[in-house]
C-alpha positions in Angstrom: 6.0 1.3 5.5 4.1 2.0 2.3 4.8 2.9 -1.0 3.2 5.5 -2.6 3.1 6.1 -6.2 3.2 10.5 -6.8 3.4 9.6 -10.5 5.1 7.8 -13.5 8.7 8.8 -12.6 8.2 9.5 -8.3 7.6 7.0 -5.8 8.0 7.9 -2.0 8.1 5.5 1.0 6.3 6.9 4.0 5.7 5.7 7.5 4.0 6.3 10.8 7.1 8.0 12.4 6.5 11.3 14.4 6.3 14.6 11.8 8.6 17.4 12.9 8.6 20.9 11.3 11.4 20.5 8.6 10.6 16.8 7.6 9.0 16.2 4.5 5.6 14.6 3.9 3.1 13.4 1.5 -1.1 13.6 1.3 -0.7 10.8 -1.2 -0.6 12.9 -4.4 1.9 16.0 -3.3 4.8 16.1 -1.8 5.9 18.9 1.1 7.9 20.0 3.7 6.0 20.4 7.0 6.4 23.7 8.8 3.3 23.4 11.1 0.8 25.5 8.9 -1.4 22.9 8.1 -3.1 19.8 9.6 -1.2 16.4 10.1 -4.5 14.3 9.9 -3.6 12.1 7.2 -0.2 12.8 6.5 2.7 10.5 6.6 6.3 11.1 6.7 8.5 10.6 3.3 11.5 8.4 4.4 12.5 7.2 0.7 11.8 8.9 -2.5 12.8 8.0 -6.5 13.3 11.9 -7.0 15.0 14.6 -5.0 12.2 16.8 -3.0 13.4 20.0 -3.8 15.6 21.8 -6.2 18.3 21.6 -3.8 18.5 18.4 -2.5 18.9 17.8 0.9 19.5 13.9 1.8 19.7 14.0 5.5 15.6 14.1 5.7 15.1 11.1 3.5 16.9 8.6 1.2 16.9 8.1 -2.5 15.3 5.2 -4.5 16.4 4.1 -8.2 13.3 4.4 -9.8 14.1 1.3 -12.1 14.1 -0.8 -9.4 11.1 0.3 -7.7 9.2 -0.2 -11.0 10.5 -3.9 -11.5 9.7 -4.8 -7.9 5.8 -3.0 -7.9 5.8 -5.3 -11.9 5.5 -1.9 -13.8 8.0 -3.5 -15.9 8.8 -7.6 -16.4 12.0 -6.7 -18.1 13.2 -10.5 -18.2 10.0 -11.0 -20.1 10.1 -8.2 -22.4 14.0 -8.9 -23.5 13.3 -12.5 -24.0 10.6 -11.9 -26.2 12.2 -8.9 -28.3 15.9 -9.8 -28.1 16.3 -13.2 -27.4 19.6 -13.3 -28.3 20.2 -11.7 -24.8 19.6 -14.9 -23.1 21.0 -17.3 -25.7 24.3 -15.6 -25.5 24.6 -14.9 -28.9 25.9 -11.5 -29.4 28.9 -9.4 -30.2 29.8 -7.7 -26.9 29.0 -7.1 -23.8 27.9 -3.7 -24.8 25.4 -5.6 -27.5 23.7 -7.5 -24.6 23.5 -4.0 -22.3 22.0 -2.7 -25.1 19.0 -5.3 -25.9 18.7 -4.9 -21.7 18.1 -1.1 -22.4 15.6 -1.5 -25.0 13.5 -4.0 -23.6 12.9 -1.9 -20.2 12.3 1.2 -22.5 9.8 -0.9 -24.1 7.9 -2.8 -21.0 7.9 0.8 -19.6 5.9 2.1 -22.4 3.7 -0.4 -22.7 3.1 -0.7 -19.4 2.2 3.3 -19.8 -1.3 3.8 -20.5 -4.1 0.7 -19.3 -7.3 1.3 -21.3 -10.5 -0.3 -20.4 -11.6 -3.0 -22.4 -14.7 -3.2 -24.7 -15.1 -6.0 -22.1 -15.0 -3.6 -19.2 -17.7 -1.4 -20.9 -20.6 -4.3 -21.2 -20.1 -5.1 -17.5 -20.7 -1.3 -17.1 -23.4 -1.2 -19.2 -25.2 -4.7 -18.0 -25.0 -3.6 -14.4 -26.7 -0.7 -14.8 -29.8 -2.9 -16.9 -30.0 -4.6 -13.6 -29.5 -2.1 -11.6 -32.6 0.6 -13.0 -36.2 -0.3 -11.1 -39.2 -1.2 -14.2 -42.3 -0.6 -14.6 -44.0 2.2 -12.9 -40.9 4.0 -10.8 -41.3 6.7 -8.7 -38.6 9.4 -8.6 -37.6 8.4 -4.7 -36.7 4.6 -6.4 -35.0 6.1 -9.5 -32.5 8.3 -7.2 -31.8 5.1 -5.4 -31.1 2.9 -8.2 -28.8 5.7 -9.3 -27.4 6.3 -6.1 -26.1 2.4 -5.7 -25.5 1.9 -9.4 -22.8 5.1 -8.5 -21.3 3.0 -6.0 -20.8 0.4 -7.7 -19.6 2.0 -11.0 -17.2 3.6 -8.8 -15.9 0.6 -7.0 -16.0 -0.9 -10.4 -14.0 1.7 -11.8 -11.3 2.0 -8.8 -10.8 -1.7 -9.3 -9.4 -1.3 -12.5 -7.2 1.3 -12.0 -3.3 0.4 -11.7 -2.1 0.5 -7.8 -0.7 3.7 -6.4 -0.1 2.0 -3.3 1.6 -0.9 -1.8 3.0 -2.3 1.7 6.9 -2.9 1.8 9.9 -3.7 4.1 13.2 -3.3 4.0 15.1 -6.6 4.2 19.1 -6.7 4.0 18.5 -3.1 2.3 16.7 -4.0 -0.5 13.3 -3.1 -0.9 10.6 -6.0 -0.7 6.5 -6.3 -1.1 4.9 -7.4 2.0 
């Protein structure tokens, strides 16, 4: 099984089960329900999913996900972390009421979700970039056949590069005594 990230609020579970018209399914970015007028290469069936599929949910085709969860368990959020540091009397037991402590719980997920919103690349991230490609350029008397290959395999790499900085949209799970775990 595999958990695919749609985006920020919908995550989807999908497997290698057989696709039947009716069932929904995913490309990785969109979510539909198959009625046979398009190609199953590279589809996989939705099994789990944080939101309902449809306007009129139908739960017999797949099973929902709380969405908080998932995000703790991918570490979208270190709530533990995040509470400690901005309320800690959360953990040292020092507060009114029950509904005190639920409280500093609430705001410190709130806030570990939105800083965990928006990853920016590093002025870091932008020498590597920018010393790669130094290395990467032919000197001296080029020819236009060595420039378009430089270019070509600088490309790659800025592209690798850049995919290896992006957050995950994907990640292997299993089900064990029906909670969700990373493989």
């Amino acid at each position: 099984m595999k958990l695919i990230k749609i985006n920020e609020e919908h995550y989807v579970i999908v497997d290698d089960t057989k696709i039947n018209v009716g069932d929904w399914i995913t490309d990785k970015y969109r979510v539909w329900k198959w009625n046979d007028d398009c190609s199953l290469l590279g589809r996989k069936k939705i099994t789990h999913s944080t939101q309902p599929l449809n306007d009129k949910p139908h739960y017999a085709d797949y099973k929902m996900l709380f969405l908080p969860a998932v995000k703790e368990l991918i570490g979208v959020v270190d709530v533990e972390k995040k509470v400690e540091i901005l309320y800690p009397s959360a953990f040292s037991g020092i507060w009114n009421n029950e509904n005190d402590k639920k409280e500093h719980w609430i705001k410190g997920y709130n806030q570990a979700i939105e800083d965990n919103k928006e990853k920016k690349y590093t002025n870091e991230d932008m020498l590597t970039i920018r010393n790669q490609l130094v290395t990467m350029l032919p000197v001296g008397d080029v020819a236009a056949w060595d420039m378009i290959q430089a270019i070509s395999k600088y490309t790659k790499w800025l592209d690798e590069y850049i995919e290896s900085l992006q957050p995950k949209t994907e990640w292997e799970v299993e089900f064990i005594n029906g909670k969700l775990k990373l493989k």
